[in-house]
C-alpha positions in Angstrom: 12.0 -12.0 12.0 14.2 -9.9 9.8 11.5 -6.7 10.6 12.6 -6.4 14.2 16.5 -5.4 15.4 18.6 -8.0 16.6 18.2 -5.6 20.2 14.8 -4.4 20.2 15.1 -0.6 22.4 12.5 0.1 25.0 9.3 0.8 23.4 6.4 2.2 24.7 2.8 1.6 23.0 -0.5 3.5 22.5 -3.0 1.6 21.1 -6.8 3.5 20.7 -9.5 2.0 18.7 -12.8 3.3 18.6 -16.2 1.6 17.2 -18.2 2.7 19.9 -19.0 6.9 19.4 -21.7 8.6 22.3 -24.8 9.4 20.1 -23.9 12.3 17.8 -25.5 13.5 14.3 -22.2 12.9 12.5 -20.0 9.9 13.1 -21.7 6.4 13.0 -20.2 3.6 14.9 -17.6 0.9 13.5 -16.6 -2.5 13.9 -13.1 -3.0 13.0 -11.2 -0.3 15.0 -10.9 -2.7 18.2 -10.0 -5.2 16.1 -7.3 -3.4 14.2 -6.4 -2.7 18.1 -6.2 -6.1 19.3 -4.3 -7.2 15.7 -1.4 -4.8 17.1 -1.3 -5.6 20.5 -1.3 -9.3 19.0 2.0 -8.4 17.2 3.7 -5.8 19.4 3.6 -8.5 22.3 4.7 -11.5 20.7 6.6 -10.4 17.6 8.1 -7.2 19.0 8.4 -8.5 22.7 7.4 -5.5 24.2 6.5 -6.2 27.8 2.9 -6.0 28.1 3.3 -3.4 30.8 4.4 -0.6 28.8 1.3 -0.9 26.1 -1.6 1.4 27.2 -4.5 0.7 25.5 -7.9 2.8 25.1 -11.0 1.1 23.4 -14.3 1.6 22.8 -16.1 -1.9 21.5 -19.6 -1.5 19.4 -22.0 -2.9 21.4 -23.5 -4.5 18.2 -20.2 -7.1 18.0 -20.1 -9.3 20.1 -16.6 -10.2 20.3 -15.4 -7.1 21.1 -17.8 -6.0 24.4 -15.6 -7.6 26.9 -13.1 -5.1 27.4 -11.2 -3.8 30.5 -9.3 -0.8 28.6 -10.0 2.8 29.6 -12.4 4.9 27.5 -10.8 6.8 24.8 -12.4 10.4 26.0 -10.7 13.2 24.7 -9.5 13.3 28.4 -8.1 10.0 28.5 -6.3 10.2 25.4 -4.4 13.3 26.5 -3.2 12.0 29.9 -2.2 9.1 27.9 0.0 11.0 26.0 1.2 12.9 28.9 1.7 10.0 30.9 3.9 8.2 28.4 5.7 11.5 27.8 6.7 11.7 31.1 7.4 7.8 31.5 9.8 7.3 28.5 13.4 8.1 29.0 15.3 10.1 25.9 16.4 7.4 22.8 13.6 5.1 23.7 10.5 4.5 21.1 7.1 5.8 21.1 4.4 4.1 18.8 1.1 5.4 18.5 -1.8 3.9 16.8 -5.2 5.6 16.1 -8.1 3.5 14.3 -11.5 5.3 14.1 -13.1 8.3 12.6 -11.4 11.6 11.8 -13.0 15.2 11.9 -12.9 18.6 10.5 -14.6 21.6 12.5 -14.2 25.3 12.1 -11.0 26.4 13.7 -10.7 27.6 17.4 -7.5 29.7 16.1 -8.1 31.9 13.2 -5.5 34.0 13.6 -3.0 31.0 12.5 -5.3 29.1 9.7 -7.4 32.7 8.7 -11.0 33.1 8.9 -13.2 30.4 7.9 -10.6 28.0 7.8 -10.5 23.9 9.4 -9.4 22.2 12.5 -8.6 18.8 11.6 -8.2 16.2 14.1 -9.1 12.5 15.6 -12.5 12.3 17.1 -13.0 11.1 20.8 -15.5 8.4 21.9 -16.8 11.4 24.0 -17.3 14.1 21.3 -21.5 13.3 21.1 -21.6 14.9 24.7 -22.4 18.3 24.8 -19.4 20.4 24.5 -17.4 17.3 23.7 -14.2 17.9 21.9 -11.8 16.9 19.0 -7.8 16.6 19.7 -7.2 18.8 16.8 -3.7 18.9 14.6 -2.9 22.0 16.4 -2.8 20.1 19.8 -1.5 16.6 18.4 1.1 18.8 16.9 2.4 20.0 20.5 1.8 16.4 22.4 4.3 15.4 19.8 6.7 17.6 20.0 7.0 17.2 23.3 8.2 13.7 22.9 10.5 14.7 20.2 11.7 17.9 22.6 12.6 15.1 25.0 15.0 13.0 22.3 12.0 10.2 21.9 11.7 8.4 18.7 8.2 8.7 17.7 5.8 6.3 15.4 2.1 7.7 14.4 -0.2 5.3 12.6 -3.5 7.0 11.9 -6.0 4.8 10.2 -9.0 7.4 9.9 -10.2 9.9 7.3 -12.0 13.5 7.9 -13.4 13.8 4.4 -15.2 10.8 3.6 -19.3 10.4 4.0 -21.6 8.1 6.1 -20.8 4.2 5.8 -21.4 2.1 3.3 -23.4 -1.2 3.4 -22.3 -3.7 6.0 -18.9 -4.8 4.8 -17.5 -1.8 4.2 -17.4 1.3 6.2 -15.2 5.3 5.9 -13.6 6.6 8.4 -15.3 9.7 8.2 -17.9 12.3 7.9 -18.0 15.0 4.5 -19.0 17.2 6.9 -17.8 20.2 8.5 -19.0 19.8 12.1 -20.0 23.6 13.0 -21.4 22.6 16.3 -20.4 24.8 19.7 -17.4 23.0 21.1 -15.4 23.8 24.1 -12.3 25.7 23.0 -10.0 25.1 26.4 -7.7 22.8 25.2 -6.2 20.4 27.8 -3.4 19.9 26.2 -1.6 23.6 26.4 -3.1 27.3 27.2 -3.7 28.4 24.2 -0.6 31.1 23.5 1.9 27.8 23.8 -0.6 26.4 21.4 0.3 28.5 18.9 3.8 29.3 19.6 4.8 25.3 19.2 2.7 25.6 15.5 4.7 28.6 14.2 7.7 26.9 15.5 6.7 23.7 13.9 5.7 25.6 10.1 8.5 27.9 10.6 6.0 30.9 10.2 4.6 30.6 7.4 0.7 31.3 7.6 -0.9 28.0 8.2 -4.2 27.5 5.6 -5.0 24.5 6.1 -5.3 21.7 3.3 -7.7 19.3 3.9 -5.8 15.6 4.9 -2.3 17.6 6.0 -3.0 16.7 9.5 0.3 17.8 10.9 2.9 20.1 9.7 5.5 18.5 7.8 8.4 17.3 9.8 11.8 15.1 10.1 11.8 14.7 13.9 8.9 11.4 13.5 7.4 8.9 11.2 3.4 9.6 10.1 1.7 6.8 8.4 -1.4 7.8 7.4 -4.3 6.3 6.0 -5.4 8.5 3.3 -4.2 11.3 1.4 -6.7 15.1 0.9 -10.1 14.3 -0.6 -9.9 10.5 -0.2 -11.6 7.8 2.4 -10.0 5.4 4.8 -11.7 2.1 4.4 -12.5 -1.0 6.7 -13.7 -4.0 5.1 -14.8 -7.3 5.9 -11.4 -9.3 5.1 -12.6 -12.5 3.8 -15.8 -11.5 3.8 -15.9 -12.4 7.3 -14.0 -10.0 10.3 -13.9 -6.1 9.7 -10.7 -4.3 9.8 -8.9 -0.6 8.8 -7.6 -1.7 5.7 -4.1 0.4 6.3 -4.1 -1.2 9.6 -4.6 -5.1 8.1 -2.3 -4.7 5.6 0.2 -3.0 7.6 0.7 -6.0 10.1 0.2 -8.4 7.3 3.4 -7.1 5.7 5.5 -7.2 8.8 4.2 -10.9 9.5 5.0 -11.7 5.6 8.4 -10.2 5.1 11.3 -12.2 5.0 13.6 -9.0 5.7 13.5 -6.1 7.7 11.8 -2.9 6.6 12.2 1.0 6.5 9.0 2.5 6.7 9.3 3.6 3.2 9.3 -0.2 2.2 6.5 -0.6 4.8 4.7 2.1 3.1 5.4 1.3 -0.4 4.0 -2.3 -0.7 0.9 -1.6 2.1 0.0 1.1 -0.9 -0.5 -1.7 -3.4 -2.1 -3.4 -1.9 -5.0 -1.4 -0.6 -4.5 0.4 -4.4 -5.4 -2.9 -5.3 -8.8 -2.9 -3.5 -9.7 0.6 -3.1 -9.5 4.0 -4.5 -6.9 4.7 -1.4 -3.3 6.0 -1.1 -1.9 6.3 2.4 0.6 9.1 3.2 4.3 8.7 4.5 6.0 12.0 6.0 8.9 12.0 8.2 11.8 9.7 8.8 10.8 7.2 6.2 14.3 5.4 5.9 14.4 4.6 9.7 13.6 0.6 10.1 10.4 -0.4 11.3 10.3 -0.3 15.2 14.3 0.8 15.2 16.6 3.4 16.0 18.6 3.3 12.7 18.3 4.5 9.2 19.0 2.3 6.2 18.9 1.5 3.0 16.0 -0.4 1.5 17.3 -3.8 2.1 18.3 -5.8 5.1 19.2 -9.1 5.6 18.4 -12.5 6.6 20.9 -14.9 7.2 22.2 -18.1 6.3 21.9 -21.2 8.3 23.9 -24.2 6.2 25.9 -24.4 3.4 26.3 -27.5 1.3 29.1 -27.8 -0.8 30.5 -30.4 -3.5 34.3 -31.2 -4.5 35.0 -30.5 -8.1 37.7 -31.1 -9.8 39.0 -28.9 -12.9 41.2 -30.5 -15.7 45.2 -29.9 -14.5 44.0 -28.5 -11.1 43.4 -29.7 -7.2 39.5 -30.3 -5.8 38.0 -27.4 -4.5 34.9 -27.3 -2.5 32.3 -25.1 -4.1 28.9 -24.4 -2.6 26.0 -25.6 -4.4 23.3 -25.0 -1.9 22.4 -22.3 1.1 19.8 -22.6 3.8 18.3 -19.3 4.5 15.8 -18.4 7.8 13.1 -17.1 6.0 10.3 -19.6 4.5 6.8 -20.1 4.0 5.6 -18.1 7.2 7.6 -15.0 5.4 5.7 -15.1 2.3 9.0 -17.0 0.3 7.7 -19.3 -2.9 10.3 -20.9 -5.2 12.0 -18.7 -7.9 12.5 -15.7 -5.6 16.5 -14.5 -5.8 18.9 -13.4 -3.4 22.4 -12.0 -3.1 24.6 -12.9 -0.6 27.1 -11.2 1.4 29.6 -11.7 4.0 29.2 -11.9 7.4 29.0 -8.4 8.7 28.1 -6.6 5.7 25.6 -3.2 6.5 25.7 -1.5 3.3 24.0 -3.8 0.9 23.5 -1.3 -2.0 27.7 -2.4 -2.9 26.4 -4.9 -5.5 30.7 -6.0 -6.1 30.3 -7.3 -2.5 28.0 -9.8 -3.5 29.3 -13.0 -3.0 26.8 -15.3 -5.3 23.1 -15.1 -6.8 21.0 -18.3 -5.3 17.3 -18.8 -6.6 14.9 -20.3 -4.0 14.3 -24.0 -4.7 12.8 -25.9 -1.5 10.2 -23.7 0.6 10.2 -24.7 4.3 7.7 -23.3 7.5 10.2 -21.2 8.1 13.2 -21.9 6.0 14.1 -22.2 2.7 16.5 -23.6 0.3 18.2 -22.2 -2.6 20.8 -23.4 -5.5 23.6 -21.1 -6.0 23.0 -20.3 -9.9 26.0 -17.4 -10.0 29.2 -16.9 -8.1 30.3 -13.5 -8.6 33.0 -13.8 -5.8 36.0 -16.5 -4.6 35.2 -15.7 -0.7 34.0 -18.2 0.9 30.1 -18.6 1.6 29.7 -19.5 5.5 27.0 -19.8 7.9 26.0 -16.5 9.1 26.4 -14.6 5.9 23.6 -12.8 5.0 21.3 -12.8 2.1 19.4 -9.9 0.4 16.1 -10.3 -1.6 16.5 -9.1 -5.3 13.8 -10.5 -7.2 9.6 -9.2 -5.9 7.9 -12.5 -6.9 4.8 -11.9 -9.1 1.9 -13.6 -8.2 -0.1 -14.3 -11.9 -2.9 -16.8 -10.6 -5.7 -14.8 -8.1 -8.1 -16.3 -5.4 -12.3 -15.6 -6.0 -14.5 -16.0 -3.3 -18.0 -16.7 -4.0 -20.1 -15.0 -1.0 -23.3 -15.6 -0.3 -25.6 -12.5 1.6 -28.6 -12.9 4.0 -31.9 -12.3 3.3 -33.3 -8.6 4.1 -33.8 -4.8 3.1 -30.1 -3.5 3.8 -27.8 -2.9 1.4 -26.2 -5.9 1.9 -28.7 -8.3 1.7 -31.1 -9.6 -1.1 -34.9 -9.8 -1.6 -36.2 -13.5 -1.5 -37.2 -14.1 -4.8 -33.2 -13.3 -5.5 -31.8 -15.1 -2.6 -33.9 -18.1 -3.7 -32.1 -18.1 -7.0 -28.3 -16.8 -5.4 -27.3 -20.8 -5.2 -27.5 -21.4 -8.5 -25.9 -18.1 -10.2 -22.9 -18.3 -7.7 -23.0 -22.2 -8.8 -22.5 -21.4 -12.8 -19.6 -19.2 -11.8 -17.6 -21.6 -9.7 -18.2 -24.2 -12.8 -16.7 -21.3 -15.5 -14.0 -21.4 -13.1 -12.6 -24.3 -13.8 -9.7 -24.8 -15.7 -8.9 -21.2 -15.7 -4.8 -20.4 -15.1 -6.1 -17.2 -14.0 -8.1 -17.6 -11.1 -9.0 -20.5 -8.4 -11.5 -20.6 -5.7 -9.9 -19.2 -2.5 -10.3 -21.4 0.5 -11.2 -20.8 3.7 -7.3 -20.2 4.9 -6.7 -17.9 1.9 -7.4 -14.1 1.3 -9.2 -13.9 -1.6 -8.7 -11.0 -4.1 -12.0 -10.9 -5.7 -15.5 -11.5 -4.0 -18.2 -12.5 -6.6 -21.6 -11.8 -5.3 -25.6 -11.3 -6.0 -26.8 -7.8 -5.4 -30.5 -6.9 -5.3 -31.2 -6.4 -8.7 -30.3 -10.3 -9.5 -27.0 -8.9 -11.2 -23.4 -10.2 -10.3 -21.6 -8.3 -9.1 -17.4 -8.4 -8.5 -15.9 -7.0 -5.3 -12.4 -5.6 -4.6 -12.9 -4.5 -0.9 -16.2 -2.4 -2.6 -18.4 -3.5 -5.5 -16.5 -2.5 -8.7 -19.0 0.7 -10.3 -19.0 1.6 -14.0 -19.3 -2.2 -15.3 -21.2 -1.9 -18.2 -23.2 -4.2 -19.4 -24.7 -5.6 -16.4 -25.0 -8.6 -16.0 -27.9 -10.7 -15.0 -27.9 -13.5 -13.7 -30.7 -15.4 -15.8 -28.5 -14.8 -18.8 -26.6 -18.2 -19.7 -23.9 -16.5 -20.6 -23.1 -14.2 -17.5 -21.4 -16.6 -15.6 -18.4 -16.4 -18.2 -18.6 -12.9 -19.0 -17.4 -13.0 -15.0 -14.6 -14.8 -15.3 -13.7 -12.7 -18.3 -13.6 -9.7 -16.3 -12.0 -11.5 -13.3 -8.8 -12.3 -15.6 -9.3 -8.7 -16.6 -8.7 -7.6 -13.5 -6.5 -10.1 -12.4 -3.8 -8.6 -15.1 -4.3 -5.4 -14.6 -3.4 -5.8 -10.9 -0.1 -8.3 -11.8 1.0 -4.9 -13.5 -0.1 -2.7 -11.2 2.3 -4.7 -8.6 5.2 -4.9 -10.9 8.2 -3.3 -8.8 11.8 -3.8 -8.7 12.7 -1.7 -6.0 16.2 -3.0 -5.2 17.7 -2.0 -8.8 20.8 0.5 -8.5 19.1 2.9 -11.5 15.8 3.5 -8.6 17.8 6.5 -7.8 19.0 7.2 -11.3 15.8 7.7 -12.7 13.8 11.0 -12.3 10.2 11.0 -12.6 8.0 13.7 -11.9 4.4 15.3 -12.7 4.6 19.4 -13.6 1.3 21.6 -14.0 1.1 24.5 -16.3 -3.0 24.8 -17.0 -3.0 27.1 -19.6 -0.3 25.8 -22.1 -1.4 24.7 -25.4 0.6 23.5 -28.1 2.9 26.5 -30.0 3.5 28.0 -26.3 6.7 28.1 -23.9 7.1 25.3 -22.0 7.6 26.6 -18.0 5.8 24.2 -16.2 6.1 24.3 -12.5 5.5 21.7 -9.7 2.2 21.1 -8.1 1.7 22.8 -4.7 1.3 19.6 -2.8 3.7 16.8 -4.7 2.3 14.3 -2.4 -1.4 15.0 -3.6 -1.5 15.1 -7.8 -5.2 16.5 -8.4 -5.6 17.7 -11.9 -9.2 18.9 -13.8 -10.3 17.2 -16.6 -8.6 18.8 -20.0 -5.8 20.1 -17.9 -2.0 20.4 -19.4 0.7 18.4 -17.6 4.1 17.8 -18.2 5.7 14.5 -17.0 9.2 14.9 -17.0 11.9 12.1 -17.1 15.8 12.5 -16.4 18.3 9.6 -16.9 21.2 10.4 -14.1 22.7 7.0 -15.1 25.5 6.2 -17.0 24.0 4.0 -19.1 21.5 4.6 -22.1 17.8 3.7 -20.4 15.0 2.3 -22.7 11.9 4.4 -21.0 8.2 3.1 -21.3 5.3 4.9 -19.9 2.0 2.7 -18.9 -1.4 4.6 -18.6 -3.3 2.6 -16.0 -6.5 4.2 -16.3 -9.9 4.7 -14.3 -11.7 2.0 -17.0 -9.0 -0.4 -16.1 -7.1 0.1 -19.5 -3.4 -0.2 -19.6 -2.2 2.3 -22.2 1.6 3.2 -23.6 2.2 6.5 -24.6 4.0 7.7 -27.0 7.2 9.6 -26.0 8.1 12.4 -28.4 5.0 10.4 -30.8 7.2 8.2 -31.6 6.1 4.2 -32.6 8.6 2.1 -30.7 7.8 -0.3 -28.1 10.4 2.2 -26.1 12.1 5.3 -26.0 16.5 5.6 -26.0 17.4 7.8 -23.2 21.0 9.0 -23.4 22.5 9.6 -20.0 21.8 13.0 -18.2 18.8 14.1 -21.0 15.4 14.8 -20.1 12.1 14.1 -21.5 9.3 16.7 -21.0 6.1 15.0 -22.5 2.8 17.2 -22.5 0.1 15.1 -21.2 -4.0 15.6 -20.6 -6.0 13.8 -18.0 -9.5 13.4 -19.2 -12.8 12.0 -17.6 -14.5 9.8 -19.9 -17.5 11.3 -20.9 -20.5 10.5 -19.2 -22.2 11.6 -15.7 -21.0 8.3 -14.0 -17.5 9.7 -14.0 -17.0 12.9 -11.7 -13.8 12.2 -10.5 -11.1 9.3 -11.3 -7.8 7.8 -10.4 -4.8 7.4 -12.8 -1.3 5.7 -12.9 1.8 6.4 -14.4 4.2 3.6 -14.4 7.4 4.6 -15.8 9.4 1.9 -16.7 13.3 1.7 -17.5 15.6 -0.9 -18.8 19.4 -1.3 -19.9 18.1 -4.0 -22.2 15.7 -4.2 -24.8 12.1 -5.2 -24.1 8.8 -4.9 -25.4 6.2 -3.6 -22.4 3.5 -4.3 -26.1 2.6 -7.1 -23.6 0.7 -5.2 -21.0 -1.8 -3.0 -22.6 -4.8 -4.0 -22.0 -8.6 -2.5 -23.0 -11.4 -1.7 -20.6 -12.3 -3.7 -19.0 -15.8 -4.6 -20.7 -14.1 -5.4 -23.7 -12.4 -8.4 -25.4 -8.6 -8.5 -24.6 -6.7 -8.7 -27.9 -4.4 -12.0 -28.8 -0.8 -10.8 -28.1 0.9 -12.9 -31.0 3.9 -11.7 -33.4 4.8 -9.0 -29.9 8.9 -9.2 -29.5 9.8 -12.4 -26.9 13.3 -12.1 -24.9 13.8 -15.1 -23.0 15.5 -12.8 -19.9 13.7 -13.2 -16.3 12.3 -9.5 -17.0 11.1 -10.5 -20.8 9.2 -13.9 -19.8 7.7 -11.9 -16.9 6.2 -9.6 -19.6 4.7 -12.7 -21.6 3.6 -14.1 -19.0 1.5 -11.2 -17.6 0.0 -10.4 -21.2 -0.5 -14.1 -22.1 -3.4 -14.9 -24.0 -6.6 -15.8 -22.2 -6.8 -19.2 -23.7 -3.0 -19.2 -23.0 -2.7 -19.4 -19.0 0.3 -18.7 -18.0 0.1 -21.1 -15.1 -2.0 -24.1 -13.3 -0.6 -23.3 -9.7 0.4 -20.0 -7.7 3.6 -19.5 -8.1 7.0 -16.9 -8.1 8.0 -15.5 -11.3 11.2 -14.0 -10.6 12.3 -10.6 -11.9 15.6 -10.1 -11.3 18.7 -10.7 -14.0 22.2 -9.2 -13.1 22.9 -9.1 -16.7 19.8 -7.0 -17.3 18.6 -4.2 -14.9 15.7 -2.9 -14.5 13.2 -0.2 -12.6 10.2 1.3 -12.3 8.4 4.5 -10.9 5.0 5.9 -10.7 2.8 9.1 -10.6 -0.8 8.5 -9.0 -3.0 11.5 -10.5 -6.6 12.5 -9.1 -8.7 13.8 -12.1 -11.5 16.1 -11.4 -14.2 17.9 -13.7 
C-alpha cells in the first residue's frame, strides 16, 4: 500500500488497551479498548510487517465481553506499563521507530508537584488497570513526558496515539461510552514515581517547557514539542468516544477511524493527512476534534518528511497510433493502469496527475505529465483515460500518479436498528418494542426512491442509525442520538416517518459540505485564515485584536467579539466565501465587508479583518455549542448560494434561478444543494473536484461557544 515505505525501518510496537479497571469510584469499565488493540495489532502485523516479536502488548479484557476474555497479554499495571517503556527504550537501536498506542480512560488528580504547576493545579495522565487498588497510581504527563524523552534522547523516532479523554463524565447508554471521568480524583495516591526520582522529574519538564511556569490546561497532556508525533483523541473540555460501529462491535472512535483511513488510502500519508481526514470524520458523528502536535509532515510509520502527497504507481500503459494531417503516426497513451482500486477506497471520476518515474517533489505541478480521470474500478486496481496531456514525455510503467480530486460522496447509508427489550437506556419498554417493527417499517418504505439515502447493508458502515427510544419517538443517531430536534416525533403520527427522511437528507448535506476539501491545491498555502479575540471591542473602537492563547483550542462566550482575518499571499485575485456551519445544523454565508455578492474579490497580499459574534441560541437546551468556519477560495467565479441550508427542523428552500457554471467545482456546488425532489443521484458515486483551469481551496476555524 502507498501508506507504508517501500523499506519499512525497524519498528517497535506498544499496544495497551484497557476495558477491564480494579473496582474504583471513578472510572467504569469499557468494551472497545481491546478491540481497538487487536484492530492495530491486526494492521501493524500484516500491513506494516512488523515481526510479531517486537510488538508488546498489555490488555485488560471486560469480563462482561466475551470475545475479549481469552487473553495471554500482561496486565497493564501502572508497573507493567513503565517497564514496558523502559524495556523498549533500552531494546531499540537509535533511527529505529517507536509506536505507542493507549485506548482507555484518562485522568486528572491534584498535582504531586506544585512547585512546577502552582498550588491547586492538575496532574493529567493515562489511568492503569491497577489504579482502584489502594495507593494505585496514574502515569501522569510529568512522567510520560520523561519516558519520552528518553527515547527521543536516544535518536528514536517516536509515535503516540492516545485514544482517551480526562474531562468527560460517566458512560453513556450501551453503545456509546467517554473515555473519562469530569472528575478531579482527590484521592491519597502514592507519589514515588517509578519512572524517575523526583528532582530528574522535574528537571526533564523545565527542559522540555523551556522554563516557563507550567499551569496546566486541561487536555495539554504533554508539553509541546518537534522531537515526536502526538495524536490525540480530543482536544481541552471535550470527550473521547467509543461507539458501537454498525451498531454491532465497540470501538475508540479515533482509533476506528484511524486504521480505516490507512486501510482506505490509495497513497501514502503524513500524519497531518492522517489527522486531517480522521477529524471529519469523527466531526461527522460526534462533537470531537482530535489533536495533532509534533512532527506532523513525517509519513505515517516513516522516517521522512514530505509533502502532502505521495504516489502510487502505474502498472500498464495503453496507447493508440494517431495520425495528424501532413505528419508521421505517433503513439499517444489513452489509458493508464494504476495499483490502487476498490480495496483503497478509489470510485470512478477521481483525478490524478502523473509524473515521471522518480519524481519526490510532487507540489511542481509543470512536471506533470497528463491529468487521467478514473474510469474502470478493480479489487485493487484501477483504470483511467488520459483526459489532458500537459507534457510530450513519455508516460511509462512505473511512473507515478498523484490524487488531485477528494471524491464527494452525495448518497448516505441509514441503518434501521432495532433495541432489546428492558429498563436501560438502551432498551425499550414492551408496549414500545411491540410497536418498534412497524415504525422502523414506515421509515424503510419513505426511503425509497430517495437519491439521498439507501439502506446500508450488512457490509457497509452506515452513517445514520434510525431508532425507537423509550418514549415511542424516533430518534436519528450519528455515533450518539442527535439532541435539540424539535418537534419530536412520534411514532403513531402518519406523518413521522417522512419528516425522518427529511431530516436525514438534512443531515446528509450538511455533512457533504462539511467534507468538502481540496487539499492538494497550490493556493492551501496562499491562503491565511485565522480566528483573533478582542472581548471588549464594539463597533466605533480600534481594531487590535490578538490571538487566542491556545490556537489549537478556539473557546469563545456567547456575545463575544472575534475577528477572522483572511490574507491572499497569491498572485492571483481569490474570490473568498465564508460558510457558517452552525450548532442547529444551518449552513450560513456571511457577509464580508456587508457586502451582497455570492463572493468577496481579494486582491493579492490584502487582508480582510471581519468582526464576528458567536451566539448560543436562546434557550436552556443550549449551554455550550460547536461552530465551523469554512473559508472558501477560488480563482474563478462561483456561487457557494448553493450550500446554505436552514436548521435543521425546517423546510430546505428550492435553489432555482442560483448562478450554474458547468466547471467540476460549479456542478459539485449544484449537486450538493440540489433540490430535495431533485436527487442528485440513484447510486453512490465520485463527484470529482479538481479542474486545472480552475483552482480552488478551502480552510476552516472550529469554535467552542460557551455562555
Amino acid at each position: 500500500m502507498g501508506n507504508i515505505p517501500e523499506k519499512t525501518p525497524n519498528i517497535y510496537a506498544l499496544l495497551i488497551g484497557i476495558d477491564g479497571y480494579k473496582p474504583n469510584r471513578l472510572y467504569k469499565d469499557l468494551k472497545g479498548c481491546v478491540r481497538d488493540i487487536n484492530l492495530v495489532a491486526d494492521y501493524l502485523l500484516k500491513t506494516v510487517k512488523i515481526p510479531s516479536e517486537r510488538i508488546f502488548r498489555l490488555t485488560s479484557p471486560n469480563p462482561e465481553v466475551a470475545q475479549t476474555i481469552a487473553t495471554k497479554d500482561p496486565e497493564p499495571t501502572y508497573a507493567n506499563i513503565v517497564a514496558k517503556f523502559d524495556a523498549i527504550t533500552e531494546i531499540a537501536q537509535p533511527g529505529e521507530q517507536v509506536y505507542i498506542h493507549y485506548s482507555g480512560h484518562g485522568g486528572r488528580t491534584t498535582t504531586f508537584y506544585p512547585e512546577l504547576k502552582g498550588n491547586d493545579q492538575l496532574d493529567e495522565g493515562i489511568v492503569p488497570m491497577d489504579v482502584g487498588n489502594e495507593g494505585g497510581r496514574y502515569l501522569l504527563d510529568i512522567e510520560l513526558a520523561t519516558l519520552l524523552k528518553r527515547m527521543t534522547d536516544k535518536g528514536l523516532i517516536v509515535t503516540l496515539v492516545l485514544d482517551s479523554c480526562h474531562s468527560g463524565e460517566a458512560t453513556r447508554g450501551d453503545d456509546v461510552a467517554i473515555r473519562g471521568t469530569g472528575e478531579t480524583d482527590t484521592a491519597p495516591r502514592d507519589s514515588e514515581s517509578l519512572v524517575a526520582q523526583r528532582q530528574e522529574l522535574i528537571e526533564n519538564w523545565h527542559a522540555l517547557t523551556d522554563g516557563i511556569p507550567a499551569t496546566i490546561t486541561p487536555g495539554r497532556w504533554l508539553p509541546q514539542s518537534r522531537d515526536y508525533v502526538l495524536l490525540a483523541a480530543c482536544r481541552p473540555s471535550e470527550y473521547a468516544y467509543e461507539y458501537a460501529v454498525s451498531g454491532k462491535e465497540r470501538h475508540g472512535a479515533l482509533t476506528y477511524w484511524m486504521i480505516d483511513t490507512l486501510t482506505s488510502s490509495p497513497s501514502g500519508l503524513t500524519y497531518k493527512t492522517l489527522h486531517d481526514r480522521v477529524s471529519a470524520k469523527i466531526q461527522s458523528k460526534f462533537p470531537q476534534r482530535p489533536m495533532l502536535v509534533g512532527e506532523s509532515d513525517r509519513f505515517v510509520f516513516g522516517v521522512e518528511r514530505g509533502s502532502l502527497q505521495y504516489a502510487v504507481n502505474v502498472l500498464e500503459v495503453i496507447e493508440e497510433e494517431v495520425t495528424e494531417a501532413d505528419s508521421e503516426p505517433k503513439k499517444v497513451v489513452k489509458q493508464v493502469r494504476l495499483n490502487a482500486g476498490m480495496a483503497n477506497g478509489l470510485s470512478p471520476g477521481a483525478r490524478f496527475a502523473i509524473y515521471a518515474f522518480g519524481t519526490t517533489d510532487f507540489t511542481q505541478k509543470n512536471k506533470q505529465l497528463a491529468i487521467v480521470e478514473i474510469a474502470k474500478v478493480g479489487a485493487s486496481d484501477a483504470w483511467a483515460d488520459v483526459i489532458e496531456v500537459l507534457r510530450e514525455d513519455k508516460i511509462e510503467s512505473g511512473a507515478q500518479a498523484v490524487m488531485l480530486s477528494a471524491p464527494v460522496d452525495l448518497v448516505r447509508g441509514v441503518r434501521l436498528f432495532k433495541k432489546e427489550v428492558g429498563e436501560k437506556d438502551n432498551e425499550l419498554p414492551q408496549v414500545i418494542k411491540d410497536k418498534e417493527d412497524d415504525a422502523l417499517s414506515a421509515v424503510k418504505e419513505a426511503l425509497a426512491g430517495n437519491g439521498w439515502l439507501k439502506l446500508a447493508d450488512a457490509q457497509q458502515k452506515e452513517d445514520y442509525l434510525v431508532a425507537v427510544n423509550q418514549l415511542g419517538e424516533y430518534e436519528i443517531c450519528v455515533g450518539t442520538p442527535i439532541e435539540n430536534l424539535l418537534p419530536a416525533l412520534k411514532i403513531e403520527h402518519s406523518e413521522a416517518p417522512q419528516q425522518v427522511v427529511q431530516r436525514l437528507v438534512h443531515l446528509a448535506k450538511y455533512q457533504a459540505i462539511q467534507e468538502l476539501s481540496n487539499q492538494f491545491s497550490e493556493l492551501t498555502n496562499q491562503l491565511e485564515v485565522e480566528l483573533l479575540t478582542q472581548p471588549n471591542w464594539r463597533p466605533g473602537m480600534p481594531k487590535k485584536p490578538q490571538s487566542f492563547t491556545d490556537p489549537t483550542n478556539l473557546v469563545v462566550k456567547s456575545g463575544e467579539s472575534t475577528f477572522l482575518r483572511i490574507k491572499n499571499i497569491s498572485p492571483h485575485v481569490l474570490n473568498v466565501t465564508v460558510l457558517n456551519l452552525q450548532a442547529n445544523w444551518a449552513v450560513s454565508r456571511l457577509k464580508i465587508r456587508n457586502q451582497e455578492s455570492s463572493f468577496y474579490p481579494l486582491n493579492p497580499n490584502d487582508v480582510i479583518l471581519e468582526a464576528l459574534n458567536f451566539e448560543l441560541p436562546d434557550t436552556e437546551r443550549y449551554n455550550q455549542a460547536r461552530e465551523t468556519l469554512k473559508v472558501f477560495a477560488t480563482i474563478g467565479k462561483n456561487d457557494f448560494r448553493w450550500l446554505e441550508l436552514p436548521s435543521l427542523d425546517e423546510e430546505i428552500a428550492s435553489k432555482a434561478g442560483l448562478y450554474r457554471d458547468e466547471s467540476p467545482l460549479g456542478k459539485l456546488l449544484a449537486a450538493v444543494g440540489a433540490d430535495v425532489d431533485e436527487p442528485p443521484f440513484r447510486s453512490r458515486p465520485a463527484v470529482p473536484i479538481f479542474d486545472p483551469s480552475q483552482e480552488w481551496t478551502t480552510k476552516e476555524i472550529q469554535i467552542s461557544i460557551v455562555r
